[in-house]
N, C-alpha and C positions, 0 to 999 in steps of 0.2 A: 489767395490767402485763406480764404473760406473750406477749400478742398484739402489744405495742409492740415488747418483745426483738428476736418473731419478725420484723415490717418494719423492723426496724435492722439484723438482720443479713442480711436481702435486700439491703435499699438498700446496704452495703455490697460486697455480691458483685457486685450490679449495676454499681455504680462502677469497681472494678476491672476487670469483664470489659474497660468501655469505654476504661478507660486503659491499659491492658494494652500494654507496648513492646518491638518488637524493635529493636536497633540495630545497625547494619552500615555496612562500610567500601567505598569504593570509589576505586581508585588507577588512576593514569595512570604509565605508564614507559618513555620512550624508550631500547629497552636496546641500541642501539647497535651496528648489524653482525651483528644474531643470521644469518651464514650458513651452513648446512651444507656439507659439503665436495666436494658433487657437483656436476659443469656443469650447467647449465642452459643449451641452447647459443641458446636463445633471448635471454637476457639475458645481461647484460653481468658477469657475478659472476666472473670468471677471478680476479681476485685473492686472490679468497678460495677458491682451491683448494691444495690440500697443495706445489706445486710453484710457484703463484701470487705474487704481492708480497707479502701479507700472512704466505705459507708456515701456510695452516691450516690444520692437521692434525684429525685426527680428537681426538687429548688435548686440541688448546685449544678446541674446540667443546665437546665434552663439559665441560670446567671452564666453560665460558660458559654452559651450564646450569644449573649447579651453582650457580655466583655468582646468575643471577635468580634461582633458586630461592629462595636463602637470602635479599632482597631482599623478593620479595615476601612470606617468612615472616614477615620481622621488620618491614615496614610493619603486617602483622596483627596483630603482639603475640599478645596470648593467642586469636585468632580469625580466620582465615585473612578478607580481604578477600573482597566475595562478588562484586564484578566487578571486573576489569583490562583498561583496553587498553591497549596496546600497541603502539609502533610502529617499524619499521626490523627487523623480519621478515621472511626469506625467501618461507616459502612453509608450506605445511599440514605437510608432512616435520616442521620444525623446530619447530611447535606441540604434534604430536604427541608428540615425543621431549622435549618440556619439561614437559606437563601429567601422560605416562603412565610416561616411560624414567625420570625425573628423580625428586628426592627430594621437586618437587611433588606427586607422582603421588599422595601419601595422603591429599592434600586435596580430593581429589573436584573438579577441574575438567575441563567442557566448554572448546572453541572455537570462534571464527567469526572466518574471514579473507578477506581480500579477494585479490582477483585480480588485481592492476594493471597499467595496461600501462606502469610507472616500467620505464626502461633499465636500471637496477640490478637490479631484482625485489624491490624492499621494498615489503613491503606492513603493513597495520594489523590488526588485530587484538583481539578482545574474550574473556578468558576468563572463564569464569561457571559459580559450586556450584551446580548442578543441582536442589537441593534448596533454593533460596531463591531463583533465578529460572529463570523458565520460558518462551524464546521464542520467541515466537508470530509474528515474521514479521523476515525480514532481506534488504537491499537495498542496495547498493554505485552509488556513483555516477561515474561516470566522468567527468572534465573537459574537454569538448573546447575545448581554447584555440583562442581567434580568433586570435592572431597564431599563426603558423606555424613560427617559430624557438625558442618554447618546448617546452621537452623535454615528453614525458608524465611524469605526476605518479602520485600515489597516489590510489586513490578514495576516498574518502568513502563509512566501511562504518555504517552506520542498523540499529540492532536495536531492535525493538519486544519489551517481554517484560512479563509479568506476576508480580507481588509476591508475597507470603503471604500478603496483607492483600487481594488482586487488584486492586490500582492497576496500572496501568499506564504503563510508563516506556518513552521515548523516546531512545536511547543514541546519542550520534553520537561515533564516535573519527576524527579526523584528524591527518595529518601534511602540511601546506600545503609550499608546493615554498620550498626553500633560498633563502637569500639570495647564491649562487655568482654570482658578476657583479657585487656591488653590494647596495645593498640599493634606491638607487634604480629600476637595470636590473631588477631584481628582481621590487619590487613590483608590477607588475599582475599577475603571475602568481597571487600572491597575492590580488589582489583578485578576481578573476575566481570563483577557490576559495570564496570568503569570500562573493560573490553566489552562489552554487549554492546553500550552506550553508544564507542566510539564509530561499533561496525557498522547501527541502523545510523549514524551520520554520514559515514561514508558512503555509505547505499543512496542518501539525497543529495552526496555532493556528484555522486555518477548521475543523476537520473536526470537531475534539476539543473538549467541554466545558469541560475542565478536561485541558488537556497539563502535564504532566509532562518536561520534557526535560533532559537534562545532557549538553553538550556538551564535550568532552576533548580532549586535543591536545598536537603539537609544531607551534605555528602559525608558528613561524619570526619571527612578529612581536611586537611586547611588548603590553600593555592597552590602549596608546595609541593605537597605531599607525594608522592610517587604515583597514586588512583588517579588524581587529577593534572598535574604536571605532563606527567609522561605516557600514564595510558592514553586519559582522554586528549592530554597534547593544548592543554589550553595554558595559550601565551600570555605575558603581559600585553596591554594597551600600549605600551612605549616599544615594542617590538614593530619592524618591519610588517606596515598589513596587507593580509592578503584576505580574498576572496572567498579561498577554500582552505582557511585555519581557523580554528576557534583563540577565543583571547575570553579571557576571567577580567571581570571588571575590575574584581577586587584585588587581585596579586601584586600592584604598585605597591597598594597602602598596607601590607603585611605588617611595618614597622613602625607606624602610627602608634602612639601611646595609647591605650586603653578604646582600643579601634576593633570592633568583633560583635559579635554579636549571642554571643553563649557564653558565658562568665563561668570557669573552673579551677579552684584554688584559688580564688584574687585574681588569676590572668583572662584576658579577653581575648579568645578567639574567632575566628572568619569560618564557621563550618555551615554557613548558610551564602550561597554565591551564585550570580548570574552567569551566565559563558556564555558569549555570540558566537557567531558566524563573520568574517571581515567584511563583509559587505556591509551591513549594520552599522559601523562604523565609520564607514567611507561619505566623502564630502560629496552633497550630491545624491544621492543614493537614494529614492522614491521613499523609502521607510529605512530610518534610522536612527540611532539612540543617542537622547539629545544630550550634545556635550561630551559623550562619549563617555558618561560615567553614571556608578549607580550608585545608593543611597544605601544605609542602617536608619531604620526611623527609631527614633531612642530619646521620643519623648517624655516629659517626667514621669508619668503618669502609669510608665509602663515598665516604671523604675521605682527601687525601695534602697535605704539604706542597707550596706555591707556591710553587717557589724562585728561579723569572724576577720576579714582583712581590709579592706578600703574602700572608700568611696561608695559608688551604686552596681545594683545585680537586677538583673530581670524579677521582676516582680510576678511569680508565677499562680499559678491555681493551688499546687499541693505543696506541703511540705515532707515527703514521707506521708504518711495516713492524717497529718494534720493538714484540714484545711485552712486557707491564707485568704481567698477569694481573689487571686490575682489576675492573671492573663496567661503567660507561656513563661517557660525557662528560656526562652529564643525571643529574639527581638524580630520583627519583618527588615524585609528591603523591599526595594523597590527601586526603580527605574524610570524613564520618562522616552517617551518614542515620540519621534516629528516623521509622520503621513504627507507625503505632498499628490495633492487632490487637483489633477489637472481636469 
C-alpha cells in the first residue's frame, strides 16, 4: 500500500511538471506621430519640430511618452505585456526615452527598430522583457517598388527569438504604406508589401519544422482586402486548420457593429490585426494563442466623444496642428499566448 502512495504521488508530480503554464500577452499599437523634437534633416519631420506646424515641444513629447506608457501598462493589467510592436516611430532616440526615460522604464524593456527609408522617418518597432524573450536573430526588409511614383515605405522588421520553454517564434511587425490617393490608387502598393511578407513566410515554412509565426500590423487594409486575403492568404479562424496557413484573428468579427479599431467617417474599421501561423492555434501545441482569439483594448479612457456622427472615436494626441493631449487615432490589440513549460 505504501509503494502504490509512493507511484501516485510521482505520477502526480510528473503530470504537473508536463502541464506546467506560462501565460503572456502580446500587443500591437499604432501610437501615432511618436516624434521627437530634433531635425533630422534627412527626412521630412519639420513639422514636428517646436517651431514646426504641429509646434512640438519638448512638454508634448514627453506627455506623449507618458500617455504610451500608461497604454501599454493598462493593456497588461496586472503583468506587463512581454512583446509590443509598434509603429509610426521615429527613430532609436524615441524608443530609448520610452522603454528607459519613461514611467515604462520599470518594466524591464528591450528594443528593436527599423531604419526606413519612409520620407517621414517612421519606422516599426518591437519591444520585448528580456527575461521572457531572447533574440536570436533580426532582419528588416526593405520594399523596392516597381513603379517608381511610389513613395518609400516602412520595412518589414522580422525578429526571430526564443521562449522559456525554447520554442521559437517568428515575429513580423508592419506598417503597410497608407491609403493617401485612394484606396484604389493606393492598393498595389500595398500588394507589392503584402508579396515580400508572404515570400519571407514561406521561406520559414520550408526551413522550419514546425514555424511558429505572428504577424502584427497597421496594414492599412481590412481582413478582406485583396493585400491580406489573398496575397498574404490569411484565413479565418473557423476555416479548416493547418499547420502551414496563416489565419487573421480578426476576419470572423468583420460584421460586429462598431467593432475596429481606427474610426473613419462614423465607421469602425479592423486596419490594425494579428495573423498566426496554424500551429498556434492547435489544441495541444507547446505555445499557443489562448482561446484562439485576439482582443481591441478600447477602454474609456482611450476614447472621447464623436460629436460630428456617433457615439466614441479614438481619443488622439493631434487634431490637425491642434493639440488635444490624447493617445493615438488607433486603438491597441492584443492577444494572450499559453507556453507549456515541461
Amino acid at each position: 500500500m505504501r509503494n502504490f502512495v509512493i507511484v501516485g504521488f510521482l505520477l502526480i508530480i510528473h503530470i504537473t511538471e508536463v502541464v506546467a503554464q506560462d501565460n503572456f500577452r502580446i500587443m500591437f499599437y499604432n501610437v501615432e506621430n511618436l516624434f521627437d523634437t530634433h531635425d533630422d534633416p534627412e527626412k521630412e519631420d519639420n513639422d514636428f519640430l517646436p517651431d514646426g506646424f504641429m509646434r512640438w515641444t519638448p512638454w508634448k513629447y514627453w506627455e506623449k511618452l507618458r500617455n504610451i506608457s500608461r497604454v501599454i501598462t493598462a493593456v497588461g493589467g496586472m503583468q506587463s505585456p512581454t512583446l509590443v510592436g509598434l509603429c509610426e516611430v521615429e527613430n532609436d532616440s524615441v524608443l530609448f526615452d520610452l522603454t528607459k526615460r519613461s514611467p515604462l522604464r520599470v518594466q524591464g524593456y528591450d528594443f528593436i527598430v527599423t531604419d526606413s527609408p519612409d520620407d517621414r522617418g517612421i519606422d516599426v518597432a518591437l519591444l520585448y522583457q528580456r527575461h521572457q524573450f531572447k533574440p536570436l536573430q533580426i532582419s528588416e526588409y526593405e520594399i523596392k517598388f516597381k513603379r517608381k511614383k511610389n513613395r518609400p515605405t516602412r520595412n518589414i522588421l522580422h525578429v526571430t527569438g526564443e521562449m522559456l520553454n525554447g520554442n521559437i517564434l517568428d515575429i513580423f511587425v508592419c506598417h503597410f504604406p497608407s491609403r493617401s490617393g485612394g484606396q484604389r490608387e493606393s492598393e498595389p502598393a500595398r500588394i507589392e508589401v503584402a508579396t515580400l511578407l508572404r515570400n519571407k513566410v514561406d521561406s520559414l515554412f520550408a526551413i522550419r519544422e514546425s514555424a511558429h509565426i505572428i504577424i502584427m500590423g497597421d496594414f492599412n487594409d481590412y481582413p478582406t482586402n485583396k493585400s491580406i486575403s489573398r496575397v498574404v492568404g490569411a484565413r479565418s479562424i473557423r476555416s479548416p486548420l493547418k499547420n502551414e496557413q496563416l489565419y487573421n484573428l480578426f476576419l470572423h468579427r468583420i460584421k460586429e457593429p462598431d467593432f475596429g479599431t481606427y474610426k473613419y467617417q462614423g465607421k469602425w474599421d479592423i486596419l490594425d490585426q494579428f495573423i498566426v501561423s496554424g500551429n498556434l492555434l492547435t489544441e495541444g501545441n507547446s505555445i499557443q494563442v489562448k482561446g484562439n482569439e485576439a482582443h481591441i483594448f478600447k477602454a474609456d479612457f482611450l476614447l472621447e466623444d464623436d460629436e460630428k456622427y456617433y457615439g466614441k472615436k479614438p481619443y488622439r494626441t493631434n487634431l490637425g496642428p491642434r493639440y488635444i493631449g490624447g493617445f493615438s487615432d488607433h486603438l491597441p490589440i492584443y492577444m494572450d499566448m499559453t507556453l507549456i513549460l515541461e
